[in-house]
C-alpha positions as CSV (number, residue, x, y, z in Angstrom):
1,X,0.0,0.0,0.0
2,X,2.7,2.2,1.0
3,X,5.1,1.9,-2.1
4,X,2.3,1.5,-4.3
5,X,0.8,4.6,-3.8
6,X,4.0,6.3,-5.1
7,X,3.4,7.2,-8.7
8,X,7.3,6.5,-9.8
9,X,6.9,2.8,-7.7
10,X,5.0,-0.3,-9.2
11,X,5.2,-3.2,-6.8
12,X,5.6,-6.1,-9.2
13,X,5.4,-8.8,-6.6
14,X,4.6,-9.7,-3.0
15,X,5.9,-13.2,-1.9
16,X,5.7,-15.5,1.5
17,X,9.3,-16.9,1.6
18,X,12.7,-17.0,0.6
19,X,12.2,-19.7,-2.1
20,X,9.7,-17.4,-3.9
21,X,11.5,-14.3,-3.6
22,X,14.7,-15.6,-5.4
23,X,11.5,-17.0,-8.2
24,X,9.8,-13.6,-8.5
25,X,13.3,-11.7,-9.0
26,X,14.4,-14.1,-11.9
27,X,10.6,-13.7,-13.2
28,X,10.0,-9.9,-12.4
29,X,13.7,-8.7,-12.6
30,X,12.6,-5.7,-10.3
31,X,14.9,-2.8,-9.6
32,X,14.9,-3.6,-5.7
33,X,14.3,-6.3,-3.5
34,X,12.6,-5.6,0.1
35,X,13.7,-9.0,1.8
36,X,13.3,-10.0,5.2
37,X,16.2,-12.2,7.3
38,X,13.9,-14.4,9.0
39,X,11.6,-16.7,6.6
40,X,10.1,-20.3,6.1
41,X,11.8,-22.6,3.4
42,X,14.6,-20.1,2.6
43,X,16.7,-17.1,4.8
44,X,16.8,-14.1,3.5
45,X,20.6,-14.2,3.4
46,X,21.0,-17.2,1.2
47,X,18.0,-15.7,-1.2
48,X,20.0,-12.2,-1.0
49,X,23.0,-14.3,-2.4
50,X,21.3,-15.8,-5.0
51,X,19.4,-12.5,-5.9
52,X,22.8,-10.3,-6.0
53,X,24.7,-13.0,-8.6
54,X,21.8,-13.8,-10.6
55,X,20.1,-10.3,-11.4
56,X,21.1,-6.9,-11.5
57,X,18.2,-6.3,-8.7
58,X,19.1,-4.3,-5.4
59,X,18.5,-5.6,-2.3
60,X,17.3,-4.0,1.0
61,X,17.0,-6.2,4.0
62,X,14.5,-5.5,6.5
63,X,15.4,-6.6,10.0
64,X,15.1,-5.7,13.6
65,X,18.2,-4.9,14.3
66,X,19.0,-5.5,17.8
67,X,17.5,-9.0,17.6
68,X,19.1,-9.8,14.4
69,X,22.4,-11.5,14.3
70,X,22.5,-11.4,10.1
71,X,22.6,-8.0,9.0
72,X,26.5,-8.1,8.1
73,X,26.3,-11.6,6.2
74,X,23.0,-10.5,4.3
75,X,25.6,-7.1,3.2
76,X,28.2,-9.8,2.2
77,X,25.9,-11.8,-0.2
78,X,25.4,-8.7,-1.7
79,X,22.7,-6.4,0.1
80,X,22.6,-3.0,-0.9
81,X,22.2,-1.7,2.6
82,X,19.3,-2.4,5.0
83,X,15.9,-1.0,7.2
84,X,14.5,-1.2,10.8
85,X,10.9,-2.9,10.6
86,X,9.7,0.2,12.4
87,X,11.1,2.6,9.4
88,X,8.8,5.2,9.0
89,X,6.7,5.4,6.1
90,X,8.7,8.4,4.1
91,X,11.7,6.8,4.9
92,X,10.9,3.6,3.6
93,X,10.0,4.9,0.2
94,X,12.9,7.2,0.3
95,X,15.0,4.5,0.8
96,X,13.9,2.7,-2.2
97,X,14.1,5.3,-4.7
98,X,17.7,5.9,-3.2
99,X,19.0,2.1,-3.6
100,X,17.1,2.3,-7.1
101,X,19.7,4.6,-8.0
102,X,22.2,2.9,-6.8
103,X,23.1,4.1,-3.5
104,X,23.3,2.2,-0.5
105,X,21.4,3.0,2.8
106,X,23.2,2.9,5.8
107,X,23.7,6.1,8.5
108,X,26.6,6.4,10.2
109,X,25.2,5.6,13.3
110,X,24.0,2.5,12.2
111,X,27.5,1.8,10.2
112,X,29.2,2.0,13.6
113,X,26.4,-0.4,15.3
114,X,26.4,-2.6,13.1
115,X,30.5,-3.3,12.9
116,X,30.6,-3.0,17.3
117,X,27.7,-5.8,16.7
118,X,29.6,-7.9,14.4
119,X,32.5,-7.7,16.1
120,X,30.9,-9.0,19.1
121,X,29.6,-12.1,17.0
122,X,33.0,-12.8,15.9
123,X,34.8,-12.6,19.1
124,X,35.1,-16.1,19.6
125,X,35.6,-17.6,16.4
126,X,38.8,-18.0,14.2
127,X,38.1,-14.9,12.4
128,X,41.5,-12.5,12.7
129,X,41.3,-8.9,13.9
130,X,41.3,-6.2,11.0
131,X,44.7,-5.2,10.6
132,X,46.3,-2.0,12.6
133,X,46.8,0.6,10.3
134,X,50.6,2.0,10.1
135,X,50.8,5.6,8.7
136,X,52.2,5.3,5.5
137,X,52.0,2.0,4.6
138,X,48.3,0.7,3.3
139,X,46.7,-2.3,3.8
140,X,47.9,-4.7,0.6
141,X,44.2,-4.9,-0.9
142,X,44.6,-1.0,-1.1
143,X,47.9,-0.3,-2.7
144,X,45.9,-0.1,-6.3
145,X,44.4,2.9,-4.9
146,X,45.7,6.6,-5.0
147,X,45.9,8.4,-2.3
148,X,42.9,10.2,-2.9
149,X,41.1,7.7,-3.4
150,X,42.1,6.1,-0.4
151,X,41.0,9.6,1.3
152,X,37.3,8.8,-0.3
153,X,36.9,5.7,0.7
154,X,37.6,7.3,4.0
155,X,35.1,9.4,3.8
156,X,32.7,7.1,2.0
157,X,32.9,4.5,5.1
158,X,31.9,7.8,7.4
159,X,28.7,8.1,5.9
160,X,29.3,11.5,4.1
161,X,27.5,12.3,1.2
162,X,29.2,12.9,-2.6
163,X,28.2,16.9,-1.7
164,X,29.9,16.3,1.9
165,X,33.2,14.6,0.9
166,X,33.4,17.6,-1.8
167,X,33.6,20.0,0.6
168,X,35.6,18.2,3.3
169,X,37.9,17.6,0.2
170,X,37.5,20.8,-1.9
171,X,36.8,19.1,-4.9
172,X,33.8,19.2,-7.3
173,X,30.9,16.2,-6.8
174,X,32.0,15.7,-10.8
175,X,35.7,14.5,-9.1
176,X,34.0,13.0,-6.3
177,X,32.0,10.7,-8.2
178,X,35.1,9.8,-10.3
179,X,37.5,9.0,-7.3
180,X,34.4,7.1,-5.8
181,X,33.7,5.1,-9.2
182,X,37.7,4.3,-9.6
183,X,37.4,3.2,-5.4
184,X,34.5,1.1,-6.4
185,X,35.7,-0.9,-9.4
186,X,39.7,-1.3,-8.1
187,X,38.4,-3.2,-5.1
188,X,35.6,-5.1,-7.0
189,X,32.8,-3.7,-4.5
190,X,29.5,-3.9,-5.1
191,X,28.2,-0.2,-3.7
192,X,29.0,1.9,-1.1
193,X,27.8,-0.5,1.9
194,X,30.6,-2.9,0.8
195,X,33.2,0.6,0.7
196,X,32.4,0.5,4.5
197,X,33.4,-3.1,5.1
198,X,36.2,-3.0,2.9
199,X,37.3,0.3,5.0
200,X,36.6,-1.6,8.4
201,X,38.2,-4.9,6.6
202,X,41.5,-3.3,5.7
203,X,41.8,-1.0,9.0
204,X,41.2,2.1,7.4
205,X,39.0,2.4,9.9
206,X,37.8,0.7,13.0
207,X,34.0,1.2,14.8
208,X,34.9,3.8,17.3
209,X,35.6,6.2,14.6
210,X,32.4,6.0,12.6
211,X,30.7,8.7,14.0
């Protein structure tokens, strides 16, 4: 009701499960995907996977976040960013109209949560701590980058806005968008979700300073 009463959104499909949402998005290729973690016959995770390398579909996960353990594995298979079930009506159409055009969705706030949270998951496991970051000398994965581009990606994993990091820069948005395409396509990431767990990956940055 809420999407469809947007005259630029035409909901092509509503679906019961996992199973059926990876079936509609073959059938329908829609340009984004509202999927829920939690669902009979398939997760939303593995049907985000399957989504992500079989369509050119975005996906936004909807999840309550501080019951929901998922949120960084449904952004690895591929999600283009995510929404508390309590999102406000605005805001959830906002949010599709900006992963339609190929943002990503997630606050800085909710960046930082969402890392501290995974971190917390992972604490026990055989998963090694990002990296300390030496001054000078870049993680390996982003030696392809420039140091400006390295400065984006910075930026990017802080939640600023193309506008924002042109300023904080000095830069136009036209050299913005370039350093943050170039950023994009060197490291093989998806959209700007996957810029901020590459950042926190590689020690660029760790949780306490995505404020």
């Amino acid at each position: 009701m809420i999407l469809d009463a947007q005259p630029d959104i035409t909901v092509v499909a509503e679906v019961p499960d996992g199973q059926a949402a990876v079936d509609a998005a073959r059938l329908h290729r829609p340009d984004v995907v509202l999927m829920d973690v939690r669902m009979p016959r398939m997760d939303g995770i593995e049907a985000t996977r399957l989504v992500c390398a079989e369509t050119t579909s975005r996906v936004v996960m909807l999840t309550t976040f501080d019951h929901d353990d998922y949120v960084y594995d449904a952004l690895q298979a591929g999600a283009g960013g995510f929404l508390l079930k309590d999102v406000r009506r605005d805001d959830l159409v906002h949010a599709v109209r900006v992963v339609a055009a190929g943002d990503s969705l997630l606050a800085p706030s909710v960046t930082r949560r969402l890392i501290t949270r995974m971190v917390a998951a992972r604490a026990h496991d055989e998963t090694p701590a990002p990296p300390s970051r030496e001054p000078g000398r870049p993680h390996p994965r982003l030696a392809s980058l420039t140091e400006r581009e390295r400065e984006t990606l910075l930026l990017l994993a802080r939640g600023l806005s193309n506008a924002q990091i042109a300023r904080e820069m000095v830069i136009s948005e036209h050299t913005v968008k370039t350093h943050v395409g170039n950023v994009l396509s060197k490291l093989a990431l998806r959209d700007r979700v996957h810029a901020v767990i590459c950042a926190y990956e590689t020690g660029l940055v760790v949780p306490d300073e995505l404020s």
